[in-house]
N, C-alpha and C positions, 0 to 999 in steps of 0.2 A: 504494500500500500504506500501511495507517494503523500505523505503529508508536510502541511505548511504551516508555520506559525506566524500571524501577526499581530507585532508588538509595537511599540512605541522607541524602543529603540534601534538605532541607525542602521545596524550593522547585516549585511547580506550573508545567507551560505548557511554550511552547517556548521556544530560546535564538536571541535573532535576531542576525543576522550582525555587529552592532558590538558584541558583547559582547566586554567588555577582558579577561575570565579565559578565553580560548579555548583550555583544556586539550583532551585527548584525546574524552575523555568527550562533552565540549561541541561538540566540531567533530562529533563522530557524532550528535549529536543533530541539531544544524544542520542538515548535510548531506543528513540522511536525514529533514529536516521531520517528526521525530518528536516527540512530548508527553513530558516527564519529569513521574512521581509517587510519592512517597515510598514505599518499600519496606516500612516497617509499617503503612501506608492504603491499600494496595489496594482493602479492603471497602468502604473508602467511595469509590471509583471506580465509576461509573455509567456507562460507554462501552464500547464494544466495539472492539478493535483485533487487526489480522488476526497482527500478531505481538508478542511484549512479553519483552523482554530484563532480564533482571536482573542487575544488577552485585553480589554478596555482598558486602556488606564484609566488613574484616579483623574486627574485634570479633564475630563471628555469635551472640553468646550469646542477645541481645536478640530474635531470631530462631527459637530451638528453640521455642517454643510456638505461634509462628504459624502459620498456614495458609497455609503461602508459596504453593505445587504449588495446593491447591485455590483459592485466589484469583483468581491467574494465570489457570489455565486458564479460573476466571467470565467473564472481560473478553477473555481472546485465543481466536482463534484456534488459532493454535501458540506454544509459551513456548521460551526459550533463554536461557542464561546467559555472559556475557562473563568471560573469564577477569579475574583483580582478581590483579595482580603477578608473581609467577614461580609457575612451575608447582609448586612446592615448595611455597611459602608459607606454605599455608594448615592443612601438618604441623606448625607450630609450635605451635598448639593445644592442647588435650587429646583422649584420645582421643574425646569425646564429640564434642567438637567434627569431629573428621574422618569420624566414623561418621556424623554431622549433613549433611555437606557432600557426599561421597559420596550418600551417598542424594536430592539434589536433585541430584546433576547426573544422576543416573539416570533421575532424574524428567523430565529435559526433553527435549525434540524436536529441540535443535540448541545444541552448546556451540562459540561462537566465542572463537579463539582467536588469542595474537598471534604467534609465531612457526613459523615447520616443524616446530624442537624439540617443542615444548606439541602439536601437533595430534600427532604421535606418541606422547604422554606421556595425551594425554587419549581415544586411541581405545585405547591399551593398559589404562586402569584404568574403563572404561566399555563400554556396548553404545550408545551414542549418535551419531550423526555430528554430525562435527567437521567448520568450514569457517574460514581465516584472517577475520579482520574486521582489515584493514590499518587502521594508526596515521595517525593524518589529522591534518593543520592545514587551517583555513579562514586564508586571507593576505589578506585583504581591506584589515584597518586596520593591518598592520605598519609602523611606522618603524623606519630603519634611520640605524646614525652615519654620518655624512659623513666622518668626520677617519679619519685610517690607524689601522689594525687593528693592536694591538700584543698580548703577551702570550697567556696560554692558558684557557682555562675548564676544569677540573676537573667533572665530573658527580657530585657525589656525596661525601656524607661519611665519616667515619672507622668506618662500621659494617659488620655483614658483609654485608646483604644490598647496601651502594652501593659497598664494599671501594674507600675513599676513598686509604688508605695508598698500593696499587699507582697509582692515577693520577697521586697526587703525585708517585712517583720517575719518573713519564716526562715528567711535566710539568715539571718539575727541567731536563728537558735542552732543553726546548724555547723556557723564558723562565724568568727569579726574578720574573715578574709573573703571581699566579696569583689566578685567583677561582674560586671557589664556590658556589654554593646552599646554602641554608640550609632542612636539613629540619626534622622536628618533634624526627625521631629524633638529630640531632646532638649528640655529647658536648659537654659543657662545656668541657672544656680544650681542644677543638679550638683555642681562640680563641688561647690562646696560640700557635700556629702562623703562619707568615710568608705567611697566606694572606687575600684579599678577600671575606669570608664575605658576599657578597649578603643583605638581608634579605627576608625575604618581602615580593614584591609581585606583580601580576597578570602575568600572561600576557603581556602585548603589551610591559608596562614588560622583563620576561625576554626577548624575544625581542631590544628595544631596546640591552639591554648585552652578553647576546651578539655582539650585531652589532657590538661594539667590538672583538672579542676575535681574533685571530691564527691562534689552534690548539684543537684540542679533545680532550678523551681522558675515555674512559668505559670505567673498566675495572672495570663491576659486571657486575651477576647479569641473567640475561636476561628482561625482561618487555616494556613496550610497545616502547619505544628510540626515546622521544621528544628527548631530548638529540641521539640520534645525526639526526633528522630534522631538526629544528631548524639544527643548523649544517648540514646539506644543502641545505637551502632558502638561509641565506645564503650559502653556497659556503665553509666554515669546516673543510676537511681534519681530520677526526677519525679518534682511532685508538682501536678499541675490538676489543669480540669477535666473531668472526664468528655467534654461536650467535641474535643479535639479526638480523633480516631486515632495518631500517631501515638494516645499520650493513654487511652482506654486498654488499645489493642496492646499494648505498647512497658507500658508499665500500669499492669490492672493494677497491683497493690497499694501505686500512692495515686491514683486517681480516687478524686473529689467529689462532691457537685460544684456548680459555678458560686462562690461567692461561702462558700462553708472555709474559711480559714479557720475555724476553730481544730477543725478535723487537720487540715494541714499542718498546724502546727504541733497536734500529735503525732503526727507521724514524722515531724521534723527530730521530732524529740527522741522516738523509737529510733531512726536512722541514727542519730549519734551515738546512743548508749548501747544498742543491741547488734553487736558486729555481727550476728549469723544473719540476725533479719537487712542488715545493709548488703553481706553479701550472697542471700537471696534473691534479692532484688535486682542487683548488679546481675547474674547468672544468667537470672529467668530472662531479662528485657533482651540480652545481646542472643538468646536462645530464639525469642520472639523477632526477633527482627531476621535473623535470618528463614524462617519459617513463614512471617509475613509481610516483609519488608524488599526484600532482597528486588535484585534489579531484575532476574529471571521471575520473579512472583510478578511482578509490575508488567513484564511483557506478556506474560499466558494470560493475567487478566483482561490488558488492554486487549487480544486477539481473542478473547472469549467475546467482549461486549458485539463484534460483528456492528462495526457503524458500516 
């Protein structure tokens, strides 16, 4: 099958396997030996492809005047769009904007989505079928540290959609050595905080200090829950919400509900004191990932869906 991705950014071709920024995005492109081409140059795409996925970005302004829907369909096949962050998201808008966006997912033949939540969320405000497109790593070029794993990694900053604040107080109980990511969206004064605010770097260098890290806690909003796969693959016990598939499937024993920190901090507590149940947890998750994770599980499902 010849598949296409359009995204918002620049860059033509495919991504080949040592590529050092092997976000989500990337590893689906990989995987699935698909062409990525910029989302406002469709018309000047000359090939034909049996299916072609569109990622919306957040910004979609730059977008209402194009001829998204008739492009697409010039060059595919059948067209489908990938969910782009929580299924909310994209209400933050104005209404032009959501009357905009609705109307293209209506438009398309197949809206993939990243969790069970979202495939309920997007068959209830659409007539379209909805199929998971699970969150992928390609592991090929990963290094990992050698030396003992100490402290915790944080997923996320002090905003609403990564609700930075709640991770911090669990992560509090689990080490006073905590780091961070560093998004675009991070407040300033975060810095002032007793926290290791990672700077932006690629993919592999992020998976590389990860792999330093002890514990893990992600207690945002539910979209791909690549954090939460990430420390899965290194065997890195995270405790997050169960509302995230990478993070239920993934590590069931510190999964939540949404907004129960009471629980999570129990179990912040258990993971310090109780080394069998930390390295339970550790065992079961990198057992679980390669069983439901792995890059060969992601292509027999993608070839099972039959788009």
């Amino acid at each position: 099958m010849k598949i296409v991705f359009f995204t918002e950014t620049p860059d033509i071709g495919k991504v080949p396997r040592n590529f050092n920024n092997m976000r989500t995005d990337m590893a689906w492109l990989c995987a699935l030996d698909a062409v990525h081409y910029p989302i406002t140059k469709i018309h000047e795409l000359n090939e034909n492809f049996d299916l072609g996925i569109a990622i919306i970005p957040k910004k979609k302004e730059g977008l209402y005047n194009y001829p998204l829907i008739e492009q697409m369909k010039r060059v595919c096949n059948k067209i489908g769009t990938m969910q782009e962050s929580t299924y909310w998201y994209w209400q933050g808008g104005t209404v032009q904007s959501q009357l905009w966006y609705h109307n293209v997912l209506q438009s398309m033949d197949i809206i993939f989505c990243h969790n069970d939540m979202d495939l309920k969320y997007y068959r209830g405000i659409t007539d379209v079928r909805c199929e998971l497109l699970p969150t992928l790593m390609i592991t090929d070029n990963i290094r990992t540290y050698e030396g003992e794993r100490k402290g915790v990694m944080v997923g996320g900053n002090w905003v609403t959609a990564y609700r930075g604040f709640d991770s911090y107080i669990v992560g509090k109980i689990l080490s006073d050595n905590i780091s961070s990511p560093t998004t675009g969206r991070m407040k300033p004064d975060e810095k002032m905080l007793d926290i290791n605010h990672l700077p932006w770097i690629v993919w592999l260098d992020w998976m590389y200090e990860l792999s330093k890290c002890k514990y893990g806690v992600q207690l945002g909003t539910a979209a791909a829950g690549t954090f939460n796969l990430n420390c899965s693959y290194l065997g890195i016990p995270c405790i997050a919400y169960d509302n995230v598939n990478t993070q239920k499937y993934l590590h069931p024993d510190l999964s939540i509900p949404d907004g129960d920190i009471e629980q999570a901090r129990k179990l912040a507590t258990r993971l310090v004191n109780d080394e069998e149940f930390y390295i339970e947890c550790s065992n079961k998750t990198k057992k679980n990932f390669k069983e439901l994770y792995s890059e060969e599980v992601f292509l027999n499902k993608f070839t099972k869906l039959n788009v």
